[in-house]
N, CA, C and O of each residue as an XYZ file, in Angstrom:
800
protein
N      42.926     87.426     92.278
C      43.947     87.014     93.241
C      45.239     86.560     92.600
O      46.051     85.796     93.124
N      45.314     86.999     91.662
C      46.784     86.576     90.644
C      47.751     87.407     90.895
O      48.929     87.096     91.071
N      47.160     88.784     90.926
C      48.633     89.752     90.718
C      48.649     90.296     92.164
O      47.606     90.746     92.639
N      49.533     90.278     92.719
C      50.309     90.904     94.260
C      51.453     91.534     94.500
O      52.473     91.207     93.893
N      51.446     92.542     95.432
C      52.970     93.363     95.187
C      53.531     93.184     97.190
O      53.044     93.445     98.290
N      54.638     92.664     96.701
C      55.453     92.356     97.698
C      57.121     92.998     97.624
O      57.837     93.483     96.748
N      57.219     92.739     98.814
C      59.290     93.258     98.860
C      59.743     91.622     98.901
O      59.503     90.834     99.815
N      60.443     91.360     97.681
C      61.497     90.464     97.309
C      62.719     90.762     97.261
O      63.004     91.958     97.324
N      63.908     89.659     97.123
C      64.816     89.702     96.814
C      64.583     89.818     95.548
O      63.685     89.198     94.978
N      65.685     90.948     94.761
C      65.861     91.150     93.051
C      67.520     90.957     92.580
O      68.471     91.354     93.253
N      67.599     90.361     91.466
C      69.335     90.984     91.017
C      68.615     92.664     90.351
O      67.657     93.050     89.681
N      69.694     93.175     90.994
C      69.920     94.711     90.411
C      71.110     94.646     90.236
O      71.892     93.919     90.848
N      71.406     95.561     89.205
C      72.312     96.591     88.127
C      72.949     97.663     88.832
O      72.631     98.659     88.182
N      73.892     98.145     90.092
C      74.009     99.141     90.036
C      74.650    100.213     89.002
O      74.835    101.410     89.222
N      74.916     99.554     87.928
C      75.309    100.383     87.133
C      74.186    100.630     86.311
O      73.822    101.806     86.285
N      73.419     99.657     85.500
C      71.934     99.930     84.607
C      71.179    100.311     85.577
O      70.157    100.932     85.286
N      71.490    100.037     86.964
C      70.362    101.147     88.089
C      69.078    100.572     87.513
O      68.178    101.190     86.944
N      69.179     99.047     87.812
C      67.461     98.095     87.118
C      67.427     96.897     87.578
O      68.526     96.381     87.786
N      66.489     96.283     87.806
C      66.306     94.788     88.223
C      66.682     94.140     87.075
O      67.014     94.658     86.009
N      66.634     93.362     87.260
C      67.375     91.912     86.427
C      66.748     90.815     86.462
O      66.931     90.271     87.551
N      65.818     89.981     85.500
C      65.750     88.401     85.789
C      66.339     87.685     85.730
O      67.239     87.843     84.905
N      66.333     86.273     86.565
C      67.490     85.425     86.710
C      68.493     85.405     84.806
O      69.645     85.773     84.575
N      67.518     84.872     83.891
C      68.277     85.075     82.767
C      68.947     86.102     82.076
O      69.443     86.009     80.953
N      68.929     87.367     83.024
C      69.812     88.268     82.272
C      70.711     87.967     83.478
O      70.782     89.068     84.025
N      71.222     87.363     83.990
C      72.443     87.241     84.939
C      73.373     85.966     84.555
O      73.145     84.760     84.467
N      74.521     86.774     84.368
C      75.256     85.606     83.496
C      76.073     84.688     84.818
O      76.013     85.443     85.788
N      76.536     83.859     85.085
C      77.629     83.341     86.068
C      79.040     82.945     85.625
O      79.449     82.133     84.795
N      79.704     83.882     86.549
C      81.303     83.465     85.951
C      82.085     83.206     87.218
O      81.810     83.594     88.353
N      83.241     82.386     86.762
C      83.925     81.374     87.992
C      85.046     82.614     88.417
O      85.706     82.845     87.404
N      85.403     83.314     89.324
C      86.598     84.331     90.139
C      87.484     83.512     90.969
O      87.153     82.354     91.225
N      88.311     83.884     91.306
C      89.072     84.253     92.168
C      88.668     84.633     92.884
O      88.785     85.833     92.637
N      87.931     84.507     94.217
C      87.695     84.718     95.652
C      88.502     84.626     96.581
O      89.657     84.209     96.495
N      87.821     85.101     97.760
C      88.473     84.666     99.242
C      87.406     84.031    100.255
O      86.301     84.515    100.499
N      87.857     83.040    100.715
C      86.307     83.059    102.506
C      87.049     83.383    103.576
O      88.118     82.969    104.025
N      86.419     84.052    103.839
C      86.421     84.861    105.145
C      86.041     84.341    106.162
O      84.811     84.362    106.217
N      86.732     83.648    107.427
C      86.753     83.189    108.574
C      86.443     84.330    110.034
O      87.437     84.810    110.579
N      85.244     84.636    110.493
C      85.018     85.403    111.072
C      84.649     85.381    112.050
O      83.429     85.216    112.027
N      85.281     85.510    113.625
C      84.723     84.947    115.092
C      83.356     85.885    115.327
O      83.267     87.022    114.864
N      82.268     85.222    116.140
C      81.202     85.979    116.563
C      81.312     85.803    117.900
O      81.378     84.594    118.124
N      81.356     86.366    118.772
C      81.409     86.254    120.455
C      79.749     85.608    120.873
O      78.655     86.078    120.562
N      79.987     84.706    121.465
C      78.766     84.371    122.134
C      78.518     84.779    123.600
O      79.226     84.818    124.606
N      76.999     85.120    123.273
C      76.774     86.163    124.514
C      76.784     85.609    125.804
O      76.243     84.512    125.936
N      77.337     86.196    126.866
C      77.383     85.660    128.069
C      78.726     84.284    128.081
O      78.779     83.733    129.180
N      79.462     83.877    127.317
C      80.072     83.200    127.585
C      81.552     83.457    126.694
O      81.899     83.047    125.587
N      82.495     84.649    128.088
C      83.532     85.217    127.602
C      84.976     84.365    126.887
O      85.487     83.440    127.519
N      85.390     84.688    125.880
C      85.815     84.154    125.358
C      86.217     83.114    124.110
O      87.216     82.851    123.441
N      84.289     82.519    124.246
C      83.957     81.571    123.235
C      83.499     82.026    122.408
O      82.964     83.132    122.481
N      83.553     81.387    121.442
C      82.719     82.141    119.736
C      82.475     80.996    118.783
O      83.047     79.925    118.985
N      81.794     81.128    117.923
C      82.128     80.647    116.981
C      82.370     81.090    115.647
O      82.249     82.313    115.574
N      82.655     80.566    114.607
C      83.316     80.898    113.131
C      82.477     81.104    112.071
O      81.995     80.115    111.518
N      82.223     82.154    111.701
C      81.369     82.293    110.127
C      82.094     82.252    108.977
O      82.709     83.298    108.772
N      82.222     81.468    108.218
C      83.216     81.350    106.937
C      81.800     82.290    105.549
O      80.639     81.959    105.308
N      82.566     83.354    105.021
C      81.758     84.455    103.986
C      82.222     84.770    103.285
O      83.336     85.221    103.548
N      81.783     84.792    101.913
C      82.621     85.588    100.895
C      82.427     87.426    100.516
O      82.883     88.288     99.765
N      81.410     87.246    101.642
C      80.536     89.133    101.324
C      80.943     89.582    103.096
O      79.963     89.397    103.818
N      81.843     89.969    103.644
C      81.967     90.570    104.728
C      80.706     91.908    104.748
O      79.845     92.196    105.579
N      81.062     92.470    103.511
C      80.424     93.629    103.880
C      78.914     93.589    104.131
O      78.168     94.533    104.389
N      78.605     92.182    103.986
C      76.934     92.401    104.065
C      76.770     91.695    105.661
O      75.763     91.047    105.951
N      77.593     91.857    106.371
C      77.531     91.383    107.713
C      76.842     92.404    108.502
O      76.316     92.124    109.580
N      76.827     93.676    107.958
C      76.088     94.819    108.701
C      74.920     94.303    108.961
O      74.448     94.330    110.098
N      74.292     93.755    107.909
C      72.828     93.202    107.830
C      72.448     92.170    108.675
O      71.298     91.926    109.041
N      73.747     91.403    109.052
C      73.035     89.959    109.758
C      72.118     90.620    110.768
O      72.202     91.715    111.325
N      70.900     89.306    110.878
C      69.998     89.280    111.951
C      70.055     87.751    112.688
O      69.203     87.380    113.496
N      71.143     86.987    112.288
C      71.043     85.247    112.965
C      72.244     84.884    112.551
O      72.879     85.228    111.554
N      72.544     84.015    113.577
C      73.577     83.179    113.048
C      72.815     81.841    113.081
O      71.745     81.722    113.678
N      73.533     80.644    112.281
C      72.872     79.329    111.999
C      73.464     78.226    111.671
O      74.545     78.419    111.115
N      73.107     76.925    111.830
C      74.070     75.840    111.568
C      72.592     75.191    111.490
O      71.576     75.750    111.904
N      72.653     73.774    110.822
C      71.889     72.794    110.520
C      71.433     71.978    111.740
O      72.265     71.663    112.591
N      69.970     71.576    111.875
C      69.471     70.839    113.002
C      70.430     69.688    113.076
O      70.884     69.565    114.213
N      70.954     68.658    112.067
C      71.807     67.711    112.658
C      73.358     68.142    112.478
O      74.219     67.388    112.023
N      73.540     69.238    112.832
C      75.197     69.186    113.023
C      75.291     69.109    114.525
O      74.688     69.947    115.197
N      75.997     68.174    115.091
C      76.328     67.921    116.454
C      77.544     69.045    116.912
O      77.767     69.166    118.116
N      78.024     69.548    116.306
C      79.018     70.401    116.777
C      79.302     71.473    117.492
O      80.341     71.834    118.044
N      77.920     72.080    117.389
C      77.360     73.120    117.808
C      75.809     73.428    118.617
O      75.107     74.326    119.082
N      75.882     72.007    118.395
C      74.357     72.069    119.142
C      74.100     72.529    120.929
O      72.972     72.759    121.363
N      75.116     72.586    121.630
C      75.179     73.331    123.070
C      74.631     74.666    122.715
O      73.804     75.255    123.410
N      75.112     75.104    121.636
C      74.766     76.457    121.617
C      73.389     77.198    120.880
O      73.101     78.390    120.769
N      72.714     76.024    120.453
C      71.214     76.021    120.026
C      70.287     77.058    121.221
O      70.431     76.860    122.428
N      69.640     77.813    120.854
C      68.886     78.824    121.890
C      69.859     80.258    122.575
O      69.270     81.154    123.180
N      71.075     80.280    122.407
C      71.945     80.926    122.695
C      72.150     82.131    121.440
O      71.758     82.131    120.274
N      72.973     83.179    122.260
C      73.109     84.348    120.902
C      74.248     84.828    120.715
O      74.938     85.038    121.712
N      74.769     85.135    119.409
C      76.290     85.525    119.418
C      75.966     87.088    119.163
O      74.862     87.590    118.954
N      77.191     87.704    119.235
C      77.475     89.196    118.891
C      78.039     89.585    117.969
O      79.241     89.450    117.738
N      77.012     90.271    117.139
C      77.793     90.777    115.426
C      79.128     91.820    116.445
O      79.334     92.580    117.391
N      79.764     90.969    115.158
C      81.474     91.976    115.461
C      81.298     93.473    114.699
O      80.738     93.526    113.604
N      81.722     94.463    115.240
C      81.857     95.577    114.967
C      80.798     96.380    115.124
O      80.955     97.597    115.035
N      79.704     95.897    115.351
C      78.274     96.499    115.148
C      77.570     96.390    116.690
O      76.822     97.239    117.176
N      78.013     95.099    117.344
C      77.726     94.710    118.449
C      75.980     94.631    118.889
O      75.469     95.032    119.935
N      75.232     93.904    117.581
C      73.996     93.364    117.998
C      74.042     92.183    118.097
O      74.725     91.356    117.493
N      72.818     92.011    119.386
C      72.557     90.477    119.334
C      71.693     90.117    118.494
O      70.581     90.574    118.229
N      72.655     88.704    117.818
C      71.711     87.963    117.089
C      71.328     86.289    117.754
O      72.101     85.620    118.440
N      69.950     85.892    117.329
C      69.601     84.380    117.650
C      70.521     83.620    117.341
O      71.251     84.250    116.576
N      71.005     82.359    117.542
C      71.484     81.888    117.032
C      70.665     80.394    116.690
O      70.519     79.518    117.543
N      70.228     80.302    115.442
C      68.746     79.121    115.035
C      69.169     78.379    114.213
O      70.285     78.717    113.818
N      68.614     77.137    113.577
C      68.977     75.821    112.960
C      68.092     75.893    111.907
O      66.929     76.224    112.136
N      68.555     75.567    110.491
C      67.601     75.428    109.394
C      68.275     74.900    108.769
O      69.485     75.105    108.875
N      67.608     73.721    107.574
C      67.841     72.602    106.836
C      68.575     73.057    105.487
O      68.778     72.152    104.677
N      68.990     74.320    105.150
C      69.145     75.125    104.535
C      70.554     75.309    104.445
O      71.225     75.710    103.494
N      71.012     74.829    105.978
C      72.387     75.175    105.929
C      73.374     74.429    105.539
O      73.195     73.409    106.204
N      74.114     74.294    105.031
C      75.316     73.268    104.133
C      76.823     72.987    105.427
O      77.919     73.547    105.398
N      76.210     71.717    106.656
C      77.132     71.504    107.540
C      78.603     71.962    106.700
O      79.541     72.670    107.068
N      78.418     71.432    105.780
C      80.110     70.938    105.013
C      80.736     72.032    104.133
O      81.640     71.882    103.311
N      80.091     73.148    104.456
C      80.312     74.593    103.759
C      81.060     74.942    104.420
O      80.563     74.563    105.481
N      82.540     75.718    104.854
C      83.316     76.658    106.025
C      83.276     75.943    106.898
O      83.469     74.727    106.899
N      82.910     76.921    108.090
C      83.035     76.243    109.394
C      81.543     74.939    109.424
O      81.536     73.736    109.685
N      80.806     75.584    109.159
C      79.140     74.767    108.979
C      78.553     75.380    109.633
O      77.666     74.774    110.234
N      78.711     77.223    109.966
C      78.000     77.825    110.755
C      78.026     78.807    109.919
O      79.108     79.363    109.730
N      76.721     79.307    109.141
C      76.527     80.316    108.349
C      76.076     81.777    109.173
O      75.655     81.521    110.300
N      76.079     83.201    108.851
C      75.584     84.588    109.277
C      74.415     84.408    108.195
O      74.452     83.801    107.124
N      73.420     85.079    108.762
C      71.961     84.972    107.806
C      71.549     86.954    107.831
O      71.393     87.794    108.718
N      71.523     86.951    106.581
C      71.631     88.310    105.914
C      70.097     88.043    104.775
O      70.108     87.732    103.584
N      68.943     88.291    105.646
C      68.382     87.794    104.757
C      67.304     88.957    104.109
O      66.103     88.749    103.940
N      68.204     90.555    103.705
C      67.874     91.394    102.763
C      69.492     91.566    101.657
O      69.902     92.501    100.969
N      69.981     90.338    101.905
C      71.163     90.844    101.205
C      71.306     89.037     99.921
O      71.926     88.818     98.880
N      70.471     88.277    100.692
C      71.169     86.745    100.079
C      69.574     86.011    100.107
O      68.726     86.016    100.999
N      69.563     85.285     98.501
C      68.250     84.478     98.253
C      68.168     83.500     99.750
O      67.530     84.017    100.667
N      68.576     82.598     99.917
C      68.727     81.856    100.673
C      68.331     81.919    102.156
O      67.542     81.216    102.786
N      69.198     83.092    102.592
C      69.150     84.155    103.658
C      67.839     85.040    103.927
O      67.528     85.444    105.048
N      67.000     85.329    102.574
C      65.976     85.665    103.081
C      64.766     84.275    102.712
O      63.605     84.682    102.743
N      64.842     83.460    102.535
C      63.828     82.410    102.340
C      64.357     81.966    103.955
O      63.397     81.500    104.569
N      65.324     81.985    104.593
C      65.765     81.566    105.928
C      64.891     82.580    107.432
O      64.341     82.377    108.515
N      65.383     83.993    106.264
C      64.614     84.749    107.362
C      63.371     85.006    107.541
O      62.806     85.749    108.343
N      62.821     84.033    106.366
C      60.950     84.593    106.269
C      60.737     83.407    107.192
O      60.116     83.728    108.205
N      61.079     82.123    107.126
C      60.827     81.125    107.909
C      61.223     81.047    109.449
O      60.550     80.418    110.265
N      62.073     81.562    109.679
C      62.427     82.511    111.356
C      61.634     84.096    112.024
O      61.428     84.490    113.172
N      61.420     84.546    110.981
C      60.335     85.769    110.733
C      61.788     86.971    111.367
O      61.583     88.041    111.939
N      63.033     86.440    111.077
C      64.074     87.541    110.814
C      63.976     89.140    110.398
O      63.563     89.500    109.296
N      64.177     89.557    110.876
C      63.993     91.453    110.371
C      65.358     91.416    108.999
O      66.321     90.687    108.760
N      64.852     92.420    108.482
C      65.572     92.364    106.574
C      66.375     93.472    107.141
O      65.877     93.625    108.256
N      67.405     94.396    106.999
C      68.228     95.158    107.290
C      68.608     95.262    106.067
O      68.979     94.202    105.562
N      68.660     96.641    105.090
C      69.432     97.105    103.532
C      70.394     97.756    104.270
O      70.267     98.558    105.195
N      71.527     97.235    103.655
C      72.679     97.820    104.165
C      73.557     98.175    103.100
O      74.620     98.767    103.281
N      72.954     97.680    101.572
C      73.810     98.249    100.589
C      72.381     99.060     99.502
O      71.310     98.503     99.259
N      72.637     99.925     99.202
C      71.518    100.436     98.499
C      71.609    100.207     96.797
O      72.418     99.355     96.428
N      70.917    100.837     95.877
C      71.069    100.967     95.160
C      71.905    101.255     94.298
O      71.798    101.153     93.076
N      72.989    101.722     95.072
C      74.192    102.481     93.896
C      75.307    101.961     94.644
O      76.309    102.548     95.052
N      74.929    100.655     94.763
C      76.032     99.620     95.789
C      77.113    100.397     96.660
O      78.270    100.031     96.869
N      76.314    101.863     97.248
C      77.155    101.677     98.744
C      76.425    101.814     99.868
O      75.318    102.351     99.878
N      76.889    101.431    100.682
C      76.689    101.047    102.216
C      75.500    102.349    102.685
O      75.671    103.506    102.300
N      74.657    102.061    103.303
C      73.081    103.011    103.200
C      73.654    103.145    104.960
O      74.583    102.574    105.532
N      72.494    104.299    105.525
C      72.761    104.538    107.055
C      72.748    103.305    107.960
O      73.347    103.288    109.035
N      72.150    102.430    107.555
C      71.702    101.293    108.548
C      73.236    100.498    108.625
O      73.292     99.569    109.432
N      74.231    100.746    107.992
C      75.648    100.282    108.166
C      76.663    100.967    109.169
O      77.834    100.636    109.355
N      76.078    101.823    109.675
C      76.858    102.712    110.677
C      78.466    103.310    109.836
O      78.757    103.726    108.714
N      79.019    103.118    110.804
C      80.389    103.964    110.394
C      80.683    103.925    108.861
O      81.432    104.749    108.336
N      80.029    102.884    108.138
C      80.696    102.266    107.020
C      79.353    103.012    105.943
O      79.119    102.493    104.852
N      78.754    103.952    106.307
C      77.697    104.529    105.481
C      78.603    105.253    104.283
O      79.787    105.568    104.407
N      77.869    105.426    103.224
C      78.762    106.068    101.791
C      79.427    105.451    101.245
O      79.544    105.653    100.037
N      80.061    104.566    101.791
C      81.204    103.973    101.120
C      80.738    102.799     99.956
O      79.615    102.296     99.937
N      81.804    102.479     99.019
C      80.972    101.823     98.073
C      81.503    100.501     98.220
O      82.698    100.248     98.375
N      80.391     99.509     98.154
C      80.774     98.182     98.934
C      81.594     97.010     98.847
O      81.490     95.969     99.496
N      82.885     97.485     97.466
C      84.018     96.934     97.589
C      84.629     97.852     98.833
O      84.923     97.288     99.888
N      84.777     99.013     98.705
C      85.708     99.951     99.922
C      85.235     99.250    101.035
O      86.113     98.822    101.784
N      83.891     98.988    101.383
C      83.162     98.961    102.758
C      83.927     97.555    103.164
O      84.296     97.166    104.272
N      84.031     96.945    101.890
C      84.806     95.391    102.131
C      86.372     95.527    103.088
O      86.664     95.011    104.166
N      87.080     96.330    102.287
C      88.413     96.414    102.513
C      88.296     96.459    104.282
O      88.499     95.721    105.246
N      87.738     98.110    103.916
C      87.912     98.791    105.801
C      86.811     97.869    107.053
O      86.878     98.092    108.261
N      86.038     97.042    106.541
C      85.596     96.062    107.319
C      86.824     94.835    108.084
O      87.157     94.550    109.234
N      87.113     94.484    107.028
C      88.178     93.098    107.139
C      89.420     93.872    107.511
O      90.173     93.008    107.960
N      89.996     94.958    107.562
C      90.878     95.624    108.517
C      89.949     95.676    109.671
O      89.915     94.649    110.349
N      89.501     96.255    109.885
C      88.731     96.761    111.167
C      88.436     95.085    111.772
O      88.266     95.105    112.991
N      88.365     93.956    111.284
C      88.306     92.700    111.754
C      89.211     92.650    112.135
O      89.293     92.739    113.360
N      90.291     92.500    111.444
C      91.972     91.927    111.819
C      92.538     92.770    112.754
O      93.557     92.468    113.375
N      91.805     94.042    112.923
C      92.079     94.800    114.293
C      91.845     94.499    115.381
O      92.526     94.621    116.399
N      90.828     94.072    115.215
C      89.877     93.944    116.654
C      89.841     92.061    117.131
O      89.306     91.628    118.151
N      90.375     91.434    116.346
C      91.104     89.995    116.889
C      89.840     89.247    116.009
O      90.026     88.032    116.070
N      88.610     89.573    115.205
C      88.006     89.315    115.035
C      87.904     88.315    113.719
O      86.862     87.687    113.535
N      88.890     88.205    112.921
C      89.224     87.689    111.519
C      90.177     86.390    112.102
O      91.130     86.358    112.881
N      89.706     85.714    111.609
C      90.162     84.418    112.106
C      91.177     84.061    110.971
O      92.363     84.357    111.122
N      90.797     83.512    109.981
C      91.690     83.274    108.621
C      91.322     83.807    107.277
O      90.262     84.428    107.195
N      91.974     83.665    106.336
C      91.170     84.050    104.883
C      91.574     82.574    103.918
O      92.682     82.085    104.141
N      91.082     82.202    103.345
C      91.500     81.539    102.035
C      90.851     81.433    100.877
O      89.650     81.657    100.721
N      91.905     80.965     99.740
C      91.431     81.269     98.332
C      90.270     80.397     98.131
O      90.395     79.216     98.453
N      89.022     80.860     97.585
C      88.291     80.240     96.991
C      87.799     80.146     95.579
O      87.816     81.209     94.958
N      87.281     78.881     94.831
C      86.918     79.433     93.052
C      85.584     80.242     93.367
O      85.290     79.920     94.518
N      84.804     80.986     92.967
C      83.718     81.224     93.466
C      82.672     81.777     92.802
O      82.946     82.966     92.640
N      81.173     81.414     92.140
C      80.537     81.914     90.652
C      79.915     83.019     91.164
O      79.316     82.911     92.234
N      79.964     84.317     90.445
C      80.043     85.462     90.706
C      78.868     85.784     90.004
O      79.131     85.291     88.908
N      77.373     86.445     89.864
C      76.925     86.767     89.074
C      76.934     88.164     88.811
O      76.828     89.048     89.661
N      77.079     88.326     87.468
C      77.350     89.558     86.352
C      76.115     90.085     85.527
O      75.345     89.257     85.039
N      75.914     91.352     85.367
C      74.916     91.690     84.536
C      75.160     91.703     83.323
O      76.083     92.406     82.911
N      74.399     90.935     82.456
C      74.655     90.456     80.839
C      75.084     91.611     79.926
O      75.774     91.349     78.940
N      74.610     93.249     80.271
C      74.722     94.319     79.504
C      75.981     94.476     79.619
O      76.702     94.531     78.623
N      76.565     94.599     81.169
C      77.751     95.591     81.274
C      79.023     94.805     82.441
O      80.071     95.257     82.903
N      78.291     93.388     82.618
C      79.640     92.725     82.961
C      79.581     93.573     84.330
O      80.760     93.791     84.610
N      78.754     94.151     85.311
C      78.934     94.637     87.068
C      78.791     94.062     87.517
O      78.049     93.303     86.894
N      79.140     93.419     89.137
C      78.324     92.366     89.617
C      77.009     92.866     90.396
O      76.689     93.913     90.958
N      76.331     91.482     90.136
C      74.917     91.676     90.552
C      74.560     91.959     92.007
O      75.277     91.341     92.794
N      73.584     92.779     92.590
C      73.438     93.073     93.930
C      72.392     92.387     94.473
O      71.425     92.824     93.849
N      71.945     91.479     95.350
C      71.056     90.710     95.408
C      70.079     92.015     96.054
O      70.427     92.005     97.234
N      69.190     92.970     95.929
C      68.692     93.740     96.908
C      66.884     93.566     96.959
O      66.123     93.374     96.011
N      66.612     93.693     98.221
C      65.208     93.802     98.511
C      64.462     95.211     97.798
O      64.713     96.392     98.037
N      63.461     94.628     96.843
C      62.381     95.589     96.300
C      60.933     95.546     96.616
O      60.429     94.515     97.062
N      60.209     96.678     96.393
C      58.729     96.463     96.160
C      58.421     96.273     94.805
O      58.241     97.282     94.124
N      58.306     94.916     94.175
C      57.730     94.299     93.310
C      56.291     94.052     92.681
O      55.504     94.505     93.512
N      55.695     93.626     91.772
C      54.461     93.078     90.983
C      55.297     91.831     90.561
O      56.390     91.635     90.029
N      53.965     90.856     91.195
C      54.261     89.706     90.649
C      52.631     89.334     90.319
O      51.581     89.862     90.688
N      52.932     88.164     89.440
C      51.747     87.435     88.792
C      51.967     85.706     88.989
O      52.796     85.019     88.392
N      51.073     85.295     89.900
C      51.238     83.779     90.569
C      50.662     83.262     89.129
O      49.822     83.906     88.500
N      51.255     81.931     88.653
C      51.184     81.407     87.792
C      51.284     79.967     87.819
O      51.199     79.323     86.773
């Protein structure tokens, strides 16, 4: 009962096209942006609330939106569902201890085949995983219009296609630690695999 094979989150290489353990992933401080992003809440025209992100493009994937059991700010809207922008699914909108009130708005998108966090969020909600960036970091069918494209591009024509559609609220600069693959300096893709592991 030691060794078991499961689908995890992995760092992959799309350039070494290989998984990665945490210690071959180096972290370096960028130049970012967060991304301020309205979600329409369902049934109640007009209102929304704000996802602050530094990965737009992995928004294809959301399956939840979320804020922390004690943030009072948002708690009317506990049991209620917003609408991914551009994609137009409903997602839950659920509370987990996980979430950092004091992060952005304090209302995170949960992408949890794209982000560690996000999927330890979505195993505990029992969230559906959505790959929306594949292996050779571009955008796979399950991204709709934005399929092929490689997921800096998918970035660009997303966040236009936001600022089109009234949906981009603000942007600002952020410092932000980026992880890099130790061989070749790409950044790392957080992606869901079928793994061997050995409980220890």
């Amino acid at each position: 009962g030691l060794i078991y094979r499961g689908k995890r989150l992995i760092n992959w290489c799309p350039r070494c096209l290989t998984a990665l353990s945490d210690l071959e992933v180096k972290h370096e401080s960028r130049d970012a942006k967060l991304y301020h992003i309205k979600y329409p809440l369902k049934g109640l025209p007009g209102q929304y609330v704000t996802v602050a992100t530094t990965r737009p493009e992995t928004m294809l994937g959301d399956t939840a939106g979320a804020i922390h059991p004690d943030d009072k700010r948002y708690s009317q809207y506990v049991g209620a569902s917003v609408i991914l922008p551009l994609v137009g699914r409903e997602l839950p909108f659920i509370q987990d201890s996980v979430v950092d009130p004091k992060f952005g708005t304090g209302v995170v998108k949960v992408t949890p085949a794209h982000d560690p966090a996000d999927f330890e969020m979505g195993t505990r909600h029992n969230l559906a995983q959505i790959s929306v960036i594949g292996e050779d970091a571009r955008i796979t069918s399950d991204g709709g219009a934005y399929q092929g494209q490689d997921r800096m591009v998918a970035r660009k024509n997303i966040l236009a296609d936001l600022e089109a559609q009234g949906y981009l609220e603000k942007t600002e600069p952020l410092l932000h630690s980026v992880g890099e693959c130790q061989r070749c300096s790409t950044v790392v893709e957080p992606l869901l695999s079928e793994q061997w592991f050995v409980r220890i």
